[in-house]
C-alpha positions in Angstrom: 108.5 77.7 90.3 110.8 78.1 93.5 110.3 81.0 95.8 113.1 82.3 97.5 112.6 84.9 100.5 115.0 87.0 101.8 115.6 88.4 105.0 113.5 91.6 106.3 115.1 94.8 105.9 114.5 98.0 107.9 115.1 101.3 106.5 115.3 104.6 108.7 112.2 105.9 105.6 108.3 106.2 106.2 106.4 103.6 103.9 105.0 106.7 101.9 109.3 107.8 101.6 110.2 104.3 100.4 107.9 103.7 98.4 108.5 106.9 96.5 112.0 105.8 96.2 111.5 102.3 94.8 108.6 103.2 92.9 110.5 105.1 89.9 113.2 103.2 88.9 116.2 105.7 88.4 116.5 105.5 91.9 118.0 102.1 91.6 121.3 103.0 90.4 122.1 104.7 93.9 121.6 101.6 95.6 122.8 98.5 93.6 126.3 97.5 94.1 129.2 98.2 92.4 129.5 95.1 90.5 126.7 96.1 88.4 127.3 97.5 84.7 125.7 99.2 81.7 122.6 100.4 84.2 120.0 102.3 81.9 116.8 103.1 83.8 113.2 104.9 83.2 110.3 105.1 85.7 109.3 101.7 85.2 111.9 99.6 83.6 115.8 99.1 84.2 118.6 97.1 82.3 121.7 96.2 83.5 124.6 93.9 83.7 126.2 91.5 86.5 129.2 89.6 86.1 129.4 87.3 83.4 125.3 87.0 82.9 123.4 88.1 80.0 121.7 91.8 80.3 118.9 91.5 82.9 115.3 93.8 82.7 113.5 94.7 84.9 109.4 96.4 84.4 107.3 96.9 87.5 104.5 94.2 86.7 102.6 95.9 90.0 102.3 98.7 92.0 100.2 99.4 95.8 100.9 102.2 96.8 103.0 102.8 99.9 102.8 98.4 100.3 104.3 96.5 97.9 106.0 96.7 94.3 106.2 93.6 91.9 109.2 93.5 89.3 109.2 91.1 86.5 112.1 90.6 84.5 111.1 90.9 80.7 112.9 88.5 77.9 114.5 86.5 80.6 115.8 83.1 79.9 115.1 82.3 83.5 111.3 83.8 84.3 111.4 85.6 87.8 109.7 88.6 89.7 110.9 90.1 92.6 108.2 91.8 95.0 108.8 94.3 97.7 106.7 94.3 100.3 106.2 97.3 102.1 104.8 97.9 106.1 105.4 100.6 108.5 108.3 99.9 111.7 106.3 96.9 113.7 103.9 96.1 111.0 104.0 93.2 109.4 
């Protein structure tokens, strides 16, 4: 399986803040871009549409708190996970 990384991001949120955010997953429609369509959400699963591509879902497959959260997308035709990895400004 490939991994791709992307570049660090820093937020202007405590660890304990973000994670709270990113943790529940109705607080992903605030932050995807517009392109996205037919965005249904619970606490630990989302759905939506991009573009021309199938419906994509998203479950959180793992959760430490206030460090990292694992996503797994769930009836994919293309397996993938994305994981969030959490530190505190100058931690790495």
């Amino acid at each position: 399986m490939s991994n791709f990384k992307s570049p660090e991001v820093k937020v202007n949120l405590s660890a304990e803040m973000l994670y709270a955010k990113l943790s529940n997953l109705n607080n992903l429609k605030d932050i995807l871009p517009p392109e996205i369509s037919d965005f249904q959400s619970t606490q630990d699963s989302c759905s939506f549409k991009m573009g021309g591509m199938p419906k994509i879902t998203l479950v959180i497959a793992e959760k430490t708190p206030f460090s990292k959260i694992v996503l797994q997308a769930e009836n994919s035709q293309i397996p993938f996970s994305l994981e969030c990895n959490i530190s505190q400004n100058g931690e790495n």
